[in-house]
C-alpha positions in Angstrom: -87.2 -9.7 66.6 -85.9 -13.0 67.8 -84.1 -13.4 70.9 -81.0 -14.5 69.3 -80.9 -10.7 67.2 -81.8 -8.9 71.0 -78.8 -10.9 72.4 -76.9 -10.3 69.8 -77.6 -6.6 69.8 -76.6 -6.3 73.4 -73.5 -7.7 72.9 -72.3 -6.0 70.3 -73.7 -3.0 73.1 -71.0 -3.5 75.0 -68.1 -4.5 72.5 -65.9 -1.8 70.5 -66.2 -0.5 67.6 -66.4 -2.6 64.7 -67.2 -5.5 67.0 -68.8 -9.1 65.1 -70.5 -11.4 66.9 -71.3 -14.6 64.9 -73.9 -17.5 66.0 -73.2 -21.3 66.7 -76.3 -23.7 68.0 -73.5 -26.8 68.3 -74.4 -29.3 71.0 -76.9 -27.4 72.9 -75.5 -24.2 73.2 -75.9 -21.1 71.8 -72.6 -19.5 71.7 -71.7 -15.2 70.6 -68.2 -15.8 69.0 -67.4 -11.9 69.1 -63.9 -10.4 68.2 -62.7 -7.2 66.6 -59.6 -5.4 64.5 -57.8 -4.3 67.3 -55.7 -1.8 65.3 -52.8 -1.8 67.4 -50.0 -3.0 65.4 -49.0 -1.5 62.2 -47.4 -4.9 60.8 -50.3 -6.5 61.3 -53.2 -4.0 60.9 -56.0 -6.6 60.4 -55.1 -8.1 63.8 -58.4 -9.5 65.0 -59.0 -9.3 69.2 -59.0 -12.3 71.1 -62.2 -14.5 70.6 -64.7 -13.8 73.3 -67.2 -16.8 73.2 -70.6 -16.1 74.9 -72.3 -19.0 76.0 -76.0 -19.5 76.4 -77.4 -23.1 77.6 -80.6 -23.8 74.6 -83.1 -23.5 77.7 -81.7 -20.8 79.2 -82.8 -19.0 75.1 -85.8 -20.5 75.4 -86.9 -19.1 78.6 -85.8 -15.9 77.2 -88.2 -16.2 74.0 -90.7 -16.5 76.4 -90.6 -14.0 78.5 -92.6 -11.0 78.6 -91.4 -8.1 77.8 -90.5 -6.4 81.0 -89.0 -9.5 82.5 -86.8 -10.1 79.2 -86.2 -6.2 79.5 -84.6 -6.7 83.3 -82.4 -9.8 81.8 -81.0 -7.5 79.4 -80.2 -5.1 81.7 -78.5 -7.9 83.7 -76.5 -9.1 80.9 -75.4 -5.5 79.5 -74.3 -4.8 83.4 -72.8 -8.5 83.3 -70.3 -7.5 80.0 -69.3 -4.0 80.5 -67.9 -5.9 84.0 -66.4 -8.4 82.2 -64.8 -5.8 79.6 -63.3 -3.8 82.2 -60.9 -6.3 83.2 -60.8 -8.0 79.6 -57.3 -7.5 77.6 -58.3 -8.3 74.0 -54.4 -8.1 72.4 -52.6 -11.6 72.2 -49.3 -12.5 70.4 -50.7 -15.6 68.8 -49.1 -15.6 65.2 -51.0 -15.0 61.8 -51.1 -18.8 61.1 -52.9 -19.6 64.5 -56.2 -18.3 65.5 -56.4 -15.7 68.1 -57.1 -17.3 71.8 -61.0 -18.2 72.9 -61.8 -16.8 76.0 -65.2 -18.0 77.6 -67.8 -16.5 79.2 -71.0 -17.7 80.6 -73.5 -15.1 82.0 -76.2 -16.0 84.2 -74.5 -19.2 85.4 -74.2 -17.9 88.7 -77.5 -15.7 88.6 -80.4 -17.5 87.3 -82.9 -15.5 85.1 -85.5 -12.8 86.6 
């Protein structure tokens, strides 16, 4: 399995039910767009959550690739830890109307904590 599907796989981990998470490689980054129906709102009951984008720097992927299994195994570990923080304080309703996208909110794991 690729790196990108294991990434993906933890994500979507740690997200709700019914969770996407679609893939962009634009100018060197690998980003997790991930939203949801949020199901909160009877006039609007395909509401999707706020945009979470989950950014990955190219090498930072590329290191992962690499990586044996254990090692990629403990960076997993880190990043599941890493989201189901980040989803404890995350509020994923918005009032943004039908005719504008729902709000991007960015996150960028290991930026502080380099890889194992």
């Amino acid at each position: 399995m690729a790196v990108e599907d294991t990434i993906k796989g933890v994500i979507l981990t740690a997200m709700p039910p019914g969770a996407d998470a679609i893939i962009s490689t634009a100018d060197g980054v690998v980003t997790y767009f991930v939203s949801w129906p949020l199901l909160n709102d009877p006039a609007r009951p395909n509401k999707p959550s706020k945009t979470i984008a989950i950014k990955f720097s190219v090498e930072t992927m590329q290191d992962l690739a690499h990586m044996g299994s254990q090692q990629l195994g403990a960076n997993v570990g880190r990043l599941l830890s890493y989201l189901n923080e980040r989803m404890t304080g995350f509020d994923p309703d918005h009032q943004s109307p039908r005719e504008v996208p729902p709000p991007v909110e960015v996150w960028v794991p290991f930026l502080n904590q380099p890889l194992l």
